[in-house]
C-alpha positions as CSV (number, residue, x, y, z in Angstrom):
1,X,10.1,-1.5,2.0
2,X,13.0,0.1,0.9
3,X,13.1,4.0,-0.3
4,X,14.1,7.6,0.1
5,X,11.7,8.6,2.8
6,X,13.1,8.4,6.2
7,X,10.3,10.5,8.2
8,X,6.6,9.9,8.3
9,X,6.5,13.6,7.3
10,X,8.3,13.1,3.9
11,X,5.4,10.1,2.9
12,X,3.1,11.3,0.4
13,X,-0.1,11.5,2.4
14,X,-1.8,9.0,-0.4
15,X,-0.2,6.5,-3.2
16,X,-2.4,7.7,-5.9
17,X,-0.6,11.3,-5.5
18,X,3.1,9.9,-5.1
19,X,5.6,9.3,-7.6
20,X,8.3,8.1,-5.3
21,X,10.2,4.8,-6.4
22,X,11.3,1.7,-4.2
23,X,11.9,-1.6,-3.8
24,X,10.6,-4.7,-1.5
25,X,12.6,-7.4,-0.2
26,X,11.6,-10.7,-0.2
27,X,12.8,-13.0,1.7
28,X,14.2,-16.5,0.7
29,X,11.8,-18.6,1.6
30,X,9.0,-16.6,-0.1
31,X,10.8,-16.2,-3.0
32,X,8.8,-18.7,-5.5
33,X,6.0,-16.5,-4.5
34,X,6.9,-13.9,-6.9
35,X,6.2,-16.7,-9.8
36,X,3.9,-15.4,-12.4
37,X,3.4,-12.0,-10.3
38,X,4.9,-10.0,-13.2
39,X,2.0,-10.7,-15.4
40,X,0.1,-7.4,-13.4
41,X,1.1,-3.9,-14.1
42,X,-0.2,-2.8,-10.4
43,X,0.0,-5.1,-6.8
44,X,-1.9,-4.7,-3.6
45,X,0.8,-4.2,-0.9
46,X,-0.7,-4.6,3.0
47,X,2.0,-3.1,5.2
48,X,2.1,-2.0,9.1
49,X,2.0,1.1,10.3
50,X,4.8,0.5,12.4
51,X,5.5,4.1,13.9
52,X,1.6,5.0,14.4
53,X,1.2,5.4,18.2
54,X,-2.7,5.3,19.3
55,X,-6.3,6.6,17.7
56,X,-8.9,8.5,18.0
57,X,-12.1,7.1,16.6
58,X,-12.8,10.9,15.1
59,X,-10.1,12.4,13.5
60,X,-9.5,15.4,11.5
61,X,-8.0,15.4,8.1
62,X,-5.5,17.3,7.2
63,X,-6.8,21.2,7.6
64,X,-10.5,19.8,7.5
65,X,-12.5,21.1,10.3
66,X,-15.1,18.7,10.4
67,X,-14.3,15.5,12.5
68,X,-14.5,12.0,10.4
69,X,-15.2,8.4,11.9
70,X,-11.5,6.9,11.5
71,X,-12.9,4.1,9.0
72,X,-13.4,6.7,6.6
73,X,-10.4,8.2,6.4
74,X,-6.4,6.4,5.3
75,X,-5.3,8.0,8.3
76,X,-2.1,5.6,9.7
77,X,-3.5,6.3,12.8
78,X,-6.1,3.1,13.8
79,X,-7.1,0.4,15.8
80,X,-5.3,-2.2,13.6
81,X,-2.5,-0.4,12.1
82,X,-2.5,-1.7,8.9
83,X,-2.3,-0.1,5.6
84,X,-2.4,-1.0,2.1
85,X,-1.1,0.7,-1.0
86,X,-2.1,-0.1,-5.0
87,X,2.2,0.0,-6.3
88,X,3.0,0.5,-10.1
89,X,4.8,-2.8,-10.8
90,X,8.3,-1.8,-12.6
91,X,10.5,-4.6,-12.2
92,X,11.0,-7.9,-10.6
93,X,14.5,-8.9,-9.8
94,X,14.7,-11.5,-7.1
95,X,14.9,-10.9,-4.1
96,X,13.5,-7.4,-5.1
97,X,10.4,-6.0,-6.1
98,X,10.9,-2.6,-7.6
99,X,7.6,-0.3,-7.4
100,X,6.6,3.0,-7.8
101,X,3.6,4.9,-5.7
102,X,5.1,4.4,-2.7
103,X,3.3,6.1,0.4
104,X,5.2,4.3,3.0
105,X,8.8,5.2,4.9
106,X,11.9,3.5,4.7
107,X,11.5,-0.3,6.9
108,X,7.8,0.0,6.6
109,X,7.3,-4.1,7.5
110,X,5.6,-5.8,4.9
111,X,2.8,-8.3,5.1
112,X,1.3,-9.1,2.6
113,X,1.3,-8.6,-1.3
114,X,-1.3,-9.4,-3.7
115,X,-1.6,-8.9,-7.6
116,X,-4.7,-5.7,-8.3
117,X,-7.2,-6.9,-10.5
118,X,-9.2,-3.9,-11.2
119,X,-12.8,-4.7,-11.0
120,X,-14.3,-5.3,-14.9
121,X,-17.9,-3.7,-16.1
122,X,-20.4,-5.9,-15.3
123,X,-22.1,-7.6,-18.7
124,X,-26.3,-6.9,-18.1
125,X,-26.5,-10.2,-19.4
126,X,-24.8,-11.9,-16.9
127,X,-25.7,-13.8,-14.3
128,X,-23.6,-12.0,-11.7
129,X,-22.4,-15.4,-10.5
């Protein structure tokens, strides 16, 4: 990931609340990857929490006082380090992804991305399957 936030401090706390731009590089080899990917206006972007150093299991958020169970909170700080951020698709130009959204810090490694396919109302009709 490449942006404007050097410090874990600057990050937007949540990618539903930021507006900050970037872009992800792709390397080479995954590069026919990105075929078709411009067809979605949002992507699923699984990143590592690369500077996160230790849990706790019960965490506080933000000013909160009450202590929550770490699985129900976006807190960076986990067992498996591993986040994942919904990014407003702007532009593809190979190598480079350009998003908006962005939640993470500058060299936030990259693992995975994935196009978001928001779930559709379920028809009553249907069988479900």
């Amino acid at each position: 990931m490449h942006c404007g936030l050097k410090n874990v401090s600057d990050a937007p706390k949540f990618y539903s609340i930021s507006d900050v731009e970037g872009t992800i590089e792709i390397f080479d080899k995954y590069l026919d990857g990105l075929n078709c990917l411009d067809e979605h206006e949002y992507i699923v972007v699984i990143f590592h929490f690369h500077l996160s150093k230790g849990y706790d299991l019960m965490q506080r958020r933000n000013a909160e006082d009450r202590l929550k169970g770490v699985f129900s909170l976006c807190s960076p700080m986990r067992p498996n380090p591993i986040g994942m951020s919904i990014l407003k698709l702007i532009d593809i130009k190979a190598p480079l992804i350009y998003v908006r959204n962005v939640d993470m810090i500058n060299d936030t490694p990259i693992l995975d991305i994935k196009p978001y396919k928001p779930v559709a109302p379920r028809d009553n009709n249907s069988s479900g399957i």
